[in-house]
ROKOL-707821 format. One record per residue: residue number from 0; x negated, y negated, z negated of N, C-alpha, C, CB in turn. Coordinates in steps of 0.2 Angstrom, whole numbers. Atoms other than C-alpha are relative to their C-alpha. Glycine has a CB too. Layout:
SITE     k   neast   nnorth     nup   caeast   canorth    caup   ceast   cnorth     cup   cbeast   cbnorth    cbup
SITE   NUM       X        Y       Z        X         Y       Z       X        Y       Z        X         Y       Z
...
# end
This chain:
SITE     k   neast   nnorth     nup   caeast   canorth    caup   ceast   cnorth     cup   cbeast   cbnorth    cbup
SITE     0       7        0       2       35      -132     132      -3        6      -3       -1        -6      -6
SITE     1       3       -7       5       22      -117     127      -1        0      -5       -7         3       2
SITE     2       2       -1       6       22      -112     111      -7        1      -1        3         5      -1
SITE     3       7       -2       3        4      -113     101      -2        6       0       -1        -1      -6
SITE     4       3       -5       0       -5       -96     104       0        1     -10       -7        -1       5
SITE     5       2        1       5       -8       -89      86      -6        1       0        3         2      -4
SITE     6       6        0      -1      -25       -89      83      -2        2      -8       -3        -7       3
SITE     7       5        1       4      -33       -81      68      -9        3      -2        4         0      -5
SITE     8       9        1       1      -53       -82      62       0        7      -1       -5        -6      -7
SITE     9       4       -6       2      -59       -65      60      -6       -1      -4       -1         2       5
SITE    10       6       -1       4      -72       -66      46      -5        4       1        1         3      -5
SITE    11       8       -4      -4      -91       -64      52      -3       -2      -8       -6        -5       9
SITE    12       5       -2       5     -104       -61      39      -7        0       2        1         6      -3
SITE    13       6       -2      -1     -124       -61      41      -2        5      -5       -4        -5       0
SITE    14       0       -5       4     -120       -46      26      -4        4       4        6         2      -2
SITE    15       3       -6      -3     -130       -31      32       5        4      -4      -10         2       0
SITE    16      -4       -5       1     -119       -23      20       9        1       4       -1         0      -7
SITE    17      -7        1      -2     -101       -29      23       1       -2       7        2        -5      -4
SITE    18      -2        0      -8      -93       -28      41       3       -7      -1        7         7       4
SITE    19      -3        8      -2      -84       -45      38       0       -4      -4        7         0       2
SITE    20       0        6       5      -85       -53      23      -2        0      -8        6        -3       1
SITE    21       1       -2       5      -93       -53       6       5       -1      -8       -5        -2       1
SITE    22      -5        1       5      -78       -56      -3       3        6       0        5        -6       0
SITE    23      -2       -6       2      -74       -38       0      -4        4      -6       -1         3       6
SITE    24       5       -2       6      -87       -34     -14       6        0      -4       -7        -5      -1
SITE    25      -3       -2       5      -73       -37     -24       6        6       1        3        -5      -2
SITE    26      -4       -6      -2      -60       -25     -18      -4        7      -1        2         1       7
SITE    27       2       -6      -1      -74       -13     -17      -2        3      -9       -6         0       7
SITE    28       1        0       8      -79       -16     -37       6        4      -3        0        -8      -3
SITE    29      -7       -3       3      -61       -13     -41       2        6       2        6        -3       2
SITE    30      -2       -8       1      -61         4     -33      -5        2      -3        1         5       7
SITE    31       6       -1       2      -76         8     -39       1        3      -9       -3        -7       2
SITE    32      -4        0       4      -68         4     -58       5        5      -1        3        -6       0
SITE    33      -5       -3      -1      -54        13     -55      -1        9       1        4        -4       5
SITE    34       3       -7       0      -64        29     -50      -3        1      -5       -5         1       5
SITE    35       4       -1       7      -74        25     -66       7        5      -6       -3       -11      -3
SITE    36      -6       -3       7      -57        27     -77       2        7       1        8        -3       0
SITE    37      -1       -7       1      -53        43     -70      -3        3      -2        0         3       5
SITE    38       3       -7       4      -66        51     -78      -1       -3      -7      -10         4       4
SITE    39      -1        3       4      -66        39     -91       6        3      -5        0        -7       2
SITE    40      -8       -5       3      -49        46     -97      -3        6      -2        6         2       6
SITE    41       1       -6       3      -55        62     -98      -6        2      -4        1         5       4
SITE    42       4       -1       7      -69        60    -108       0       -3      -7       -5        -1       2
SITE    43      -2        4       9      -60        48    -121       6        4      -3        4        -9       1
SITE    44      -4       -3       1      -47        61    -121       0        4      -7        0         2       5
SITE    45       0       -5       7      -53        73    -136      -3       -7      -6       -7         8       1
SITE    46       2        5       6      -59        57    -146       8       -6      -1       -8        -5       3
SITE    47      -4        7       0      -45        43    -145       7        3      -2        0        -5       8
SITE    48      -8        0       1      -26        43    -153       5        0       7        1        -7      -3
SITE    49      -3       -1      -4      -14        48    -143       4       -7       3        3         5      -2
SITE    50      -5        5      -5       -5        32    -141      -4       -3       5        3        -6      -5
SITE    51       4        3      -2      -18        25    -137      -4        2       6       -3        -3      -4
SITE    52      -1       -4      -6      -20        37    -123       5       -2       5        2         5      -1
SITE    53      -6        2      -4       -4        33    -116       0       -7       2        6         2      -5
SITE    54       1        6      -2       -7        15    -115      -5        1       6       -1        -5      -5
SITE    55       6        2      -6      -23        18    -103       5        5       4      -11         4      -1
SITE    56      -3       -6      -6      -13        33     -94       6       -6       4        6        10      -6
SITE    57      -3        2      -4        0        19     -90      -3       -8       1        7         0      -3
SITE    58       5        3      -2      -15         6     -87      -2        3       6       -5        -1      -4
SITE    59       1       -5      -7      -20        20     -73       4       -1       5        1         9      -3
SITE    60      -6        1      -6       -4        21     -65       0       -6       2        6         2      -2
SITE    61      -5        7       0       -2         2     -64      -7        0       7        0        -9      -9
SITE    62       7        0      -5      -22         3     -57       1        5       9       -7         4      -5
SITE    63      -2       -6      -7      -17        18     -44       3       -7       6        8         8      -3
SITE    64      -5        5      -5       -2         5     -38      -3       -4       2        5        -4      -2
SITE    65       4        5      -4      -15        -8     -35      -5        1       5       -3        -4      -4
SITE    66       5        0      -4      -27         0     -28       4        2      10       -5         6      -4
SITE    67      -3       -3      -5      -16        10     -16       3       -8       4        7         7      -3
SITE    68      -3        5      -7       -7        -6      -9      -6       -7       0       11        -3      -2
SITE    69       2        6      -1      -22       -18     -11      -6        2       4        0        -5      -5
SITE    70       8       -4      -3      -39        -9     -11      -2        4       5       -2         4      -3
SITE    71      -2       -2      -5      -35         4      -2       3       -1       7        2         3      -2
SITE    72      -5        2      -8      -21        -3      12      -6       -5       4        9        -6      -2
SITE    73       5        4      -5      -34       -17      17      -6        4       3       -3        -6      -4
SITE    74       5       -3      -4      -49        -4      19       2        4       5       -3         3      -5
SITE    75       0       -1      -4      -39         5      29       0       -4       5        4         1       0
SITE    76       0        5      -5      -36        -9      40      -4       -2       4        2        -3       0
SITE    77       7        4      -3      -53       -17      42      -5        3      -7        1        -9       1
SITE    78       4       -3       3      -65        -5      34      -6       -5      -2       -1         5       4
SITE    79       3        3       2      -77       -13      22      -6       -1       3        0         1      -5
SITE    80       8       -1       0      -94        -8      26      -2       -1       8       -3         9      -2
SITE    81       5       -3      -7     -106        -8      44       1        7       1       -8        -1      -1
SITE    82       2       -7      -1     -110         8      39       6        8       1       -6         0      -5
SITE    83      -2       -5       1     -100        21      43       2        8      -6       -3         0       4
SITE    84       1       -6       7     -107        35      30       3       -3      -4       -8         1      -3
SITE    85      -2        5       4     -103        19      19       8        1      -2       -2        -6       2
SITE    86      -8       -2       0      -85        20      24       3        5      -3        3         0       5
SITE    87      -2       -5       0      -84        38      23       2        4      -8       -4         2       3
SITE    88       1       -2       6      -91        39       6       6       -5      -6       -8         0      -1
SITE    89      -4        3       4      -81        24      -3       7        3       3       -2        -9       0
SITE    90      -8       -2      -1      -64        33       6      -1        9      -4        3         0      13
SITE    91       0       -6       4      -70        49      -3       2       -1      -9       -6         2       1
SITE    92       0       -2      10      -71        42     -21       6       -4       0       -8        -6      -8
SITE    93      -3       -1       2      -58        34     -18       8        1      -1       -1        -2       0
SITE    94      -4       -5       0      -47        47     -13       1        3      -8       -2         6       6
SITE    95       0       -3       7      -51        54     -32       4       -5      -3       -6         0      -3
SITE    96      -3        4       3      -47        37     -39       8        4       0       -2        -6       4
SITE    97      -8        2      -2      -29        36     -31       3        7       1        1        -7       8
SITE    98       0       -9       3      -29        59     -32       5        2       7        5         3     -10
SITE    99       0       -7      -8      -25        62     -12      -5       -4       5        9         1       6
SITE   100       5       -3      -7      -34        61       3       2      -10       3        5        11       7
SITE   101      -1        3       0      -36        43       9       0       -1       8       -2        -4      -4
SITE   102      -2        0      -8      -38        49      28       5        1       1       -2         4       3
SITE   103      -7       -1       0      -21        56      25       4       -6      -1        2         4      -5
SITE   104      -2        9       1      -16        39      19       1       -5       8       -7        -4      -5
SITE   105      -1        2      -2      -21        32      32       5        4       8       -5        -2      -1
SITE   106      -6       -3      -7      -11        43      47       9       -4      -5        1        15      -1
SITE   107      -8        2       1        6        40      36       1       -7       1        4         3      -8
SITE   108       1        7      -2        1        21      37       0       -4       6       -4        -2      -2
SITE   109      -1        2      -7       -1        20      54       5        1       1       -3         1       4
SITE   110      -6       -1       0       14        29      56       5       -5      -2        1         6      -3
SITE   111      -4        6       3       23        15      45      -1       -4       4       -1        -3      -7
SITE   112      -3        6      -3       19         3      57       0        0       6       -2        -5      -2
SITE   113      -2       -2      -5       22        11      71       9        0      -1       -3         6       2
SITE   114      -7       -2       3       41        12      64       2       -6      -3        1         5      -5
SITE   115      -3        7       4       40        -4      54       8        1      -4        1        -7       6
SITE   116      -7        0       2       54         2      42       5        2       6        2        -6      -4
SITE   117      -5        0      -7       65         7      57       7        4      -3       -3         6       8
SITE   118      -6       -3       2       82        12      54       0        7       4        7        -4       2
SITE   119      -1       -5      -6       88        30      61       2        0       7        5         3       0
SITE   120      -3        0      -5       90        35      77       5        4       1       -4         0       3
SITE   121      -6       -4       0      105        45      85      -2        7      -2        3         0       7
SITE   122       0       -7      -1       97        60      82      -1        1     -11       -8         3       7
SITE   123       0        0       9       96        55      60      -8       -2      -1        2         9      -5
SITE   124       8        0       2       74        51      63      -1       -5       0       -5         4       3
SITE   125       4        6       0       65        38      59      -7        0       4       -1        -2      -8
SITE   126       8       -2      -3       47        34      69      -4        0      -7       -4        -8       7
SITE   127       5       -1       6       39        29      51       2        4      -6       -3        -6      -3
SITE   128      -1       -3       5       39        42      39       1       -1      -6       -3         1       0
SITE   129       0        2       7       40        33      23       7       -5       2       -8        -5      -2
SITE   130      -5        6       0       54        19      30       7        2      -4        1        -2       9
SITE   131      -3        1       2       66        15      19       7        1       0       -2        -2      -1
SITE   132      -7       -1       0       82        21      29      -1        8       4        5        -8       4
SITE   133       2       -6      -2       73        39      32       7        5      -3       -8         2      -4
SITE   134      -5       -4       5       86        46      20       5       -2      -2       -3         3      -6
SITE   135      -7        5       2       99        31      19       6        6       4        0        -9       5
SITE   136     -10       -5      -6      119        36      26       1       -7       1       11         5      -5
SITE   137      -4        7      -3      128        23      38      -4       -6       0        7        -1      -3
SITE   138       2        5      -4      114        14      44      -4       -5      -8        8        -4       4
SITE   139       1        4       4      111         7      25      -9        2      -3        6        -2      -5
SITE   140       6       -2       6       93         7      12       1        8      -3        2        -6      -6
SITE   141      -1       -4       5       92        23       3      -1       -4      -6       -5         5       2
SITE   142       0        4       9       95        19     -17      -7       -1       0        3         7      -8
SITE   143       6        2       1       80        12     -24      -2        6      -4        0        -7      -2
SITE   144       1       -5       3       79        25     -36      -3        6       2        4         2      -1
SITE   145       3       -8      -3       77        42     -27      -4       -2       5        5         6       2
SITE   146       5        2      -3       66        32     -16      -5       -1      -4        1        -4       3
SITE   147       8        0       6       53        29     -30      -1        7      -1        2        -4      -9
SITE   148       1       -7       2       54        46     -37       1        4       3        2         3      -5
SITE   149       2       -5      -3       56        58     -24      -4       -1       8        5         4       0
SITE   150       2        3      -5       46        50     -10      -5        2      -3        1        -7       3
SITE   151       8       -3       3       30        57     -20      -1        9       2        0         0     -12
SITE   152       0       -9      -3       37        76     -14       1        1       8        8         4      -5
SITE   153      -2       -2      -6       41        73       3      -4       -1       5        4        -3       1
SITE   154       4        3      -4       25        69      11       0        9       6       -9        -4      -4
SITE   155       0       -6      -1       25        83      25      -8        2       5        7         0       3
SITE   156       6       -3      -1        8        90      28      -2        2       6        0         4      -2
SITE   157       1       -1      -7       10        98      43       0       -4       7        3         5       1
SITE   158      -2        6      -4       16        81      53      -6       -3       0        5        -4      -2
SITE   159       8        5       2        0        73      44      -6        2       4       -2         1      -9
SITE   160       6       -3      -2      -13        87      50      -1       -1       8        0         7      -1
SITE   161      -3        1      -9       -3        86      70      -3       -6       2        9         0       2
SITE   162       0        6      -2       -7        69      69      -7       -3      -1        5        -2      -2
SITE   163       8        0       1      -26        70      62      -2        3       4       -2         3      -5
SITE   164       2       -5      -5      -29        83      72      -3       -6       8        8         7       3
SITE   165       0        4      -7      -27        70      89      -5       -5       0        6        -4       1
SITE   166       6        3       1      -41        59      80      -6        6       2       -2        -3      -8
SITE   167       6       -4      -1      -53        74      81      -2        4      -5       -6        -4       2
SITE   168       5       -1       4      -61        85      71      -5       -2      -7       -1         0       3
SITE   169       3        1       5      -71        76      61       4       -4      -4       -5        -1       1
SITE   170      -5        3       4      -56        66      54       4        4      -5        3        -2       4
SITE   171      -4       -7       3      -48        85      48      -5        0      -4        1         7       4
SITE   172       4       -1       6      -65        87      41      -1       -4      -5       -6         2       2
SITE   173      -2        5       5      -64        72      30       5       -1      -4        0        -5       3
SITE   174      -6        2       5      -48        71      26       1        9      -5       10        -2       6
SITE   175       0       -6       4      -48        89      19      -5        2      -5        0         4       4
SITE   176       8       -1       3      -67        87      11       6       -7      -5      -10        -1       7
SITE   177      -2        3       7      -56        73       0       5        3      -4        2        -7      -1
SITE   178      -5       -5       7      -41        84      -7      -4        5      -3        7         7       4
SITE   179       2       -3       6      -52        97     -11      -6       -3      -4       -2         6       2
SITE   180       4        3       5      -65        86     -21       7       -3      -4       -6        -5       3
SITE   181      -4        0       7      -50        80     -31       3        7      -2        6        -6       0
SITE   182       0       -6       4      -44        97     -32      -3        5      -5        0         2       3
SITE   183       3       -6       4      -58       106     -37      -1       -4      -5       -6         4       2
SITE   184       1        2       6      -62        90     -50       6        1      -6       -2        -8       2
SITE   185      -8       -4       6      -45        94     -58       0        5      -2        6         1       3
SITE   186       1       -8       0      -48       112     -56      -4        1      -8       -5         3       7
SITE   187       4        1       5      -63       108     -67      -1       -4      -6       -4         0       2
SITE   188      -1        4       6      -56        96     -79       5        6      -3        4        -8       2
SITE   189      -2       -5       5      -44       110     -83      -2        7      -4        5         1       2
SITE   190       5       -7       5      -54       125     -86      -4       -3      -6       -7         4       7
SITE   191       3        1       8      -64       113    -100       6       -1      -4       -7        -7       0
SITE   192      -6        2       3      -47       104    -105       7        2       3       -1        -7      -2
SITE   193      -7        2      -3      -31       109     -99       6       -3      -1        2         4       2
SITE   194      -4        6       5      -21        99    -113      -1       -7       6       -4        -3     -10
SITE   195       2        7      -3      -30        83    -104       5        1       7       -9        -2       0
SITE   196      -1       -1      -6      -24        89     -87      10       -1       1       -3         7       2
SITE   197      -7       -1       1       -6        91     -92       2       -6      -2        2         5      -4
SITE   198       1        6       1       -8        75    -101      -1       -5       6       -5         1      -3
SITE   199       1        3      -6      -14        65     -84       5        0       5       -4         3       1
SITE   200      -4       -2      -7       -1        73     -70       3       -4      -1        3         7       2
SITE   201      -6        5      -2       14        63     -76      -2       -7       2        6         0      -7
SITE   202       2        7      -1        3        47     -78      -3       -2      10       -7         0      -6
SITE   203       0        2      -7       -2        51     -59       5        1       3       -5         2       2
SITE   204      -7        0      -3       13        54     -53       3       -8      -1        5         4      -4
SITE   205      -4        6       2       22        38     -62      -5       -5       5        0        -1     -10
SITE   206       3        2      -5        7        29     -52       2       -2       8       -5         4       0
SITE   207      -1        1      -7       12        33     -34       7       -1      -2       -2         6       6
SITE   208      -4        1       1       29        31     -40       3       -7      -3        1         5      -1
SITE   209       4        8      -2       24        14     -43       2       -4       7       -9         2       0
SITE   210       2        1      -6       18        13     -27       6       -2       6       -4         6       1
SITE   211      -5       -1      -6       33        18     -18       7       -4      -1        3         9       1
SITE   212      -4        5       0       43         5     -27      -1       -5       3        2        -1      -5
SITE   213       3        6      -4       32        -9     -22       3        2       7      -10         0       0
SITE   214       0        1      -7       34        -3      -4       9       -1       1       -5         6       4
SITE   215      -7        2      -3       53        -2      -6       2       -6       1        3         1      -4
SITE   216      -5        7      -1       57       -19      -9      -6       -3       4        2        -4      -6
SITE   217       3        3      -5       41       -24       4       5        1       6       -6         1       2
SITE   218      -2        2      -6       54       -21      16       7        1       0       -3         4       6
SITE   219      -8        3       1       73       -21       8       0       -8       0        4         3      -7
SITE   220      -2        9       0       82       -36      15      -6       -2       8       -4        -6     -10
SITE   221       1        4      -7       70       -37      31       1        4       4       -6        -2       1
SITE   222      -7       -1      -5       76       -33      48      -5        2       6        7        -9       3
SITE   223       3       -3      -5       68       -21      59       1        0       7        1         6      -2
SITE   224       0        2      -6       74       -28      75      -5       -7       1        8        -1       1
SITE   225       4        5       0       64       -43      71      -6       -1      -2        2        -3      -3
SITE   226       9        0       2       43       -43      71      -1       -4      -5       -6        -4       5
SITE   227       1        6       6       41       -58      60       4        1      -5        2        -7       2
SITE   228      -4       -2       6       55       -50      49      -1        5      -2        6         0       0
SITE   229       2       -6       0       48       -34      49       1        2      -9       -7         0       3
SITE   230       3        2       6       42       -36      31       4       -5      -6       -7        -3       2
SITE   231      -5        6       6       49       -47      13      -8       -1      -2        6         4      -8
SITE   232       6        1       1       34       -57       8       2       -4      -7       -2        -4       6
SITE   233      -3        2       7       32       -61     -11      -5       -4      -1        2         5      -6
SITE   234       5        4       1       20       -77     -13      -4       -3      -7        3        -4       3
SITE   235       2        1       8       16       -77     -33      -7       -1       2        1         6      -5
SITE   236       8        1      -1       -2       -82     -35      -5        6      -3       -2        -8      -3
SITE   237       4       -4       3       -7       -69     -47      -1        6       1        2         0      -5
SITE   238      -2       -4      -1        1       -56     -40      -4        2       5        5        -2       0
SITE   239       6        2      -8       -8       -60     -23      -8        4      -3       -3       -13       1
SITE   240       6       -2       3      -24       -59     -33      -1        4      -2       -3        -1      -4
SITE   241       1       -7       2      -22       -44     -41       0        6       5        5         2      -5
SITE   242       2       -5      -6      -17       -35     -25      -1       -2       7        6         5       1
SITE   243       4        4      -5      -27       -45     -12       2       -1       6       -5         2       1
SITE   244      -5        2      -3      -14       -52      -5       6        4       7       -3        -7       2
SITE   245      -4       -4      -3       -3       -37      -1       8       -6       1       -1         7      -6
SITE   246      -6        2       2       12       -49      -7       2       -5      11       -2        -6     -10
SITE   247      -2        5      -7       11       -59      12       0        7       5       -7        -8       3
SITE   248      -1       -3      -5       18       -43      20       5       -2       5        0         5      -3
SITE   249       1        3      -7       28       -51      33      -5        0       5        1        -5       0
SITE   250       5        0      -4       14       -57      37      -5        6       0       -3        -5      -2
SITE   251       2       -6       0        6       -41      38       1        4       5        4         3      -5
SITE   252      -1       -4      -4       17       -33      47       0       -4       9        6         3      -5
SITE   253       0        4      -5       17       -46      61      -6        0       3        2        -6       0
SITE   254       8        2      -4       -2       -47      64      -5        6      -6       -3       -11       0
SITE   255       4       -6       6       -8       -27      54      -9       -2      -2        0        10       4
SITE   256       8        1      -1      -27       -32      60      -2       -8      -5        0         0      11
SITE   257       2        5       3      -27       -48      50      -6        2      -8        8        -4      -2
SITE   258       4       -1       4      -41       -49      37       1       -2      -6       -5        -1       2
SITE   259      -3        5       3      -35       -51      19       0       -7      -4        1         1       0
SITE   260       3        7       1      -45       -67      17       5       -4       6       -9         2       3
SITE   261      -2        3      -4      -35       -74      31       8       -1      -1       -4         4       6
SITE   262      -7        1       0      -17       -71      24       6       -5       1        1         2      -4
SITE   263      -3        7       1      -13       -88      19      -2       -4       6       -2        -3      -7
SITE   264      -1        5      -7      -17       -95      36       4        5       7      -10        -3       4
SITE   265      -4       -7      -3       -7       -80      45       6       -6      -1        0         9      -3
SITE   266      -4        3       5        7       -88      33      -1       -7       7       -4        -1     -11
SITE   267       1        6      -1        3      -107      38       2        0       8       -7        -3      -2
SITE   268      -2        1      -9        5      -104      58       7        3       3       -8         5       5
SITE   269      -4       -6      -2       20       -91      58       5       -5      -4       -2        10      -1
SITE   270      -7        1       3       31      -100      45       7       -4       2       -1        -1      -5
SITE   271      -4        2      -2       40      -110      57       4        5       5       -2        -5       2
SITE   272      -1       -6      -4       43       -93      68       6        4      -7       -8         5       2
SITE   273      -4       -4       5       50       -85      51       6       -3      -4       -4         2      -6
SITE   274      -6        4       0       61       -99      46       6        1       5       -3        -8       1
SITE   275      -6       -1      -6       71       -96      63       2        7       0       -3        -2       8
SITE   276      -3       -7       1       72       -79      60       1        4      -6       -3         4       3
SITE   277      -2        0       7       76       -78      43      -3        6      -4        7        -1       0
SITE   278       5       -4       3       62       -69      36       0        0      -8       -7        -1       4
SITE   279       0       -1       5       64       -63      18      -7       -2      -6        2         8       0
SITE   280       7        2       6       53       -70       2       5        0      -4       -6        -7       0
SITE   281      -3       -2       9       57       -64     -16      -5       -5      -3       -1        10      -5
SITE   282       2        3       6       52       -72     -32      -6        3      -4        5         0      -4
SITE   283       5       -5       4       46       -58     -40      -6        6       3        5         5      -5
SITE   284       5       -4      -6       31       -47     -35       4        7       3       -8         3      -4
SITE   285      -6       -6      -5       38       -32     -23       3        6      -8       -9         8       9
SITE   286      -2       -4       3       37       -19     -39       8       -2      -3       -4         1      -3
SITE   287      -6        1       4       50       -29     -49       4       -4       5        0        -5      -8
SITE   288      -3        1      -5       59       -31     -33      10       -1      -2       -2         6       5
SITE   289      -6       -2       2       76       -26     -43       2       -6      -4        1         6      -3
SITE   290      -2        7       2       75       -42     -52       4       -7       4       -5        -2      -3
SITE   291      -1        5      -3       78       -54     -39      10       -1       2       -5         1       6
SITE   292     -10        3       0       95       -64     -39       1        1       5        3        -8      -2
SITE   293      -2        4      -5       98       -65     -22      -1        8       5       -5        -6       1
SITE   294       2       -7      -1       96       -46     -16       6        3       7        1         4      -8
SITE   295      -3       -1      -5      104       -40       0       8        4      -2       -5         5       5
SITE   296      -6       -4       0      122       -33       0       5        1       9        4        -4      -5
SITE   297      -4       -1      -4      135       -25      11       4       -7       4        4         4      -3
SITE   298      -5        8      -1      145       -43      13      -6       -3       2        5        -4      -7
SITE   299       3        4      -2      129       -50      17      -8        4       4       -1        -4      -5
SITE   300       6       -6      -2      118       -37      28      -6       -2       4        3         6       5
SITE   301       9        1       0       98       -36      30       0       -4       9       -8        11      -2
SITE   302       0        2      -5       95       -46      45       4       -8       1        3         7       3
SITE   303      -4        7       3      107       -61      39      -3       -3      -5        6         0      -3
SITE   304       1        4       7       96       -69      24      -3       -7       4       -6         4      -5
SITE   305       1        5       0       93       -86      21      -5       -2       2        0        -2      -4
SITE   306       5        1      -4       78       -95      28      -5        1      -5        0        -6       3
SITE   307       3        2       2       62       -93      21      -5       -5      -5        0         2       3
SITE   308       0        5       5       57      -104       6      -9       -1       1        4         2      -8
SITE   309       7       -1       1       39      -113       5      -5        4      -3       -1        -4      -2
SITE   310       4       -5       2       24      -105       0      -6       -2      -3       -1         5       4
SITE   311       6        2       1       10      -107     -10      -7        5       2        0        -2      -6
SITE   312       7       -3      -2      -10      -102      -6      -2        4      -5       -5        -5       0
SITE   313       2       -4       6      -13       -87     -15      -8        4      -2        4         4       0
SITE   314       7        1       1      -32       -84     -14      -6       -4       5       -3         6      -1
SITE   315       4        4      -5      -47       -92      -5      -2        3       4       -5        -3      -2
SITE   316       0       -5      -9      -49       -88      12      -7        0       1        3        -5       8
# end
């Protein structure tokens, strides 16, 4: 018998503003916010107690992480707006926001899933750049550790530009017109304050370093020979909401073009496919990935986990 085709809705709109659906309004608020705090920080900087600094500075970084794997990852994917200019301008502020270049973002992303985490090849290279056995030995994960903190130093520039370049031109001129607008807004935060600036770097640092935990454990424990296992999918409901339902990355990585209004029916049609192929779900959301009892080992290697456990609905479609 033929298997069911999967089939999912692509979100239409009669929006003139929104390309697919006005529940992007919220993602786009939340960058929006998040671009607000950046300058918000540095103008509460000379008035406000330092602790109380440090709590927004690690409020920033939590926001960076969300934005990068919720706000940001989905606008890559399926750009908010009709309008173009629109797009152009909300991937500028919120290159500031999240303090690089979110054309650049998007090259190393595609790259990620053109590799989908890929183990080495004979020659020690991985296709995606970021994949989590870029820098392993013998075939295993790299430590979760120096995959959080130094994956923020390794992005390599000249691969990124080679690979911009092939869009065209005016993709170079974009992605380079948002480093140097956060540049120079830094430049010019430190010529008035450069305490505040010095103040800020570790908190944006600690941010993408954030970021690069979340994505660690989106894909320790799943099995890069396998589409439908591609990805660890973490189904919390809150968790979902806060990063607009980055957590159903399996599903993700099996159908990238999915809208993520549409995750939890992605989910509903694939999970007898992921059950057979023993596709990874945690407990906890991707970042506190180190918590979870149940965590791949040597005596039990990625590609061997247990079946897929139910799931609940984690926002409205």
């Amino acid at each position: 018998m033929k298997a069911d085709p999967i089939k999912i809705e692509i979100p239409k709109t009669d929006s003139k503003l929104f390309a697919y659906t006005r529940w992007d309004a919220i993602p786009t608020l939340c960058g929006l916010l998040h671009f607000a705090l950046f300058f918000g920080m540095y103008f509460l900087f000379p008035r406000t107690p330092l602790w109380a600094m440090c709590l927004l500075g690690l409020f920033y970084g939590f926001l960076m992480n969300a934005n990068i794997n919720g706000v940001s990852h989905n606008f890559i994917h399926n750009p908010f707006f009709r309008s173009p200019l629109l797009n152009r301008l909300f991937s500028l502020v919120n290159s500031i926001a999240c303090c690089f270049s979110q054309t650049y973002y998007d090259v190393v992303h595609m790259q990620h899933h053109k590799g989908n985490s890929d183990m080495q090849d004979e020659h020690g290279e991985t296709v995606d750049w970021i994949s989590i056995y870029r820098h392993g030995h013998d075939h295993e994960a790299e430590n979760v550790w120096s995959y959080t903190f130094l994956s923020f130093f390794r992005d390599n520039p000249v691969a990124i530009n080679r690979e911009l370049k092939k869009r065209g031109q005016e993709e170079v001129f974009w992605g380079k017109l948002e480093i140097y607008a956060f540049a120079a807004l830094l430049a010019v935060m430190a010529l008035f304050n450069w305490r505040y600036v010095l103040f800020f770097l570790p908190f944006m640092y600690l941010g993408h370093c954030m970021s690069y935990l979340n994505g660690y454990y989106r894909h320790f424990g799943g099995n890069p020979d396998e589409p439908a296992a591609w990805g660890v999918s973490s189904y919390g409901k809150v968790y979902n909401w806060i990063f607009f339902n980055n957590g159903y990355h399996a599903e993700h990585h099996f159908r990238p073009k999915c809208h993520w209004t549409r995750s939890h029916d992605l989910y509903e049609q694939i999970q007898g496919l992921q059950r057979r192929v023993g596709t990874r779900v945690i407990r906890a959301p991707h970042m506190l990935g180190f918590l979870d009892p149940d965590l791949p080992t040597k005596s039990r290697p990625i590609g061997h986990q247990p079946p897929v456990s139910e799931a609940a609905p984690a926002t409205p479609a």
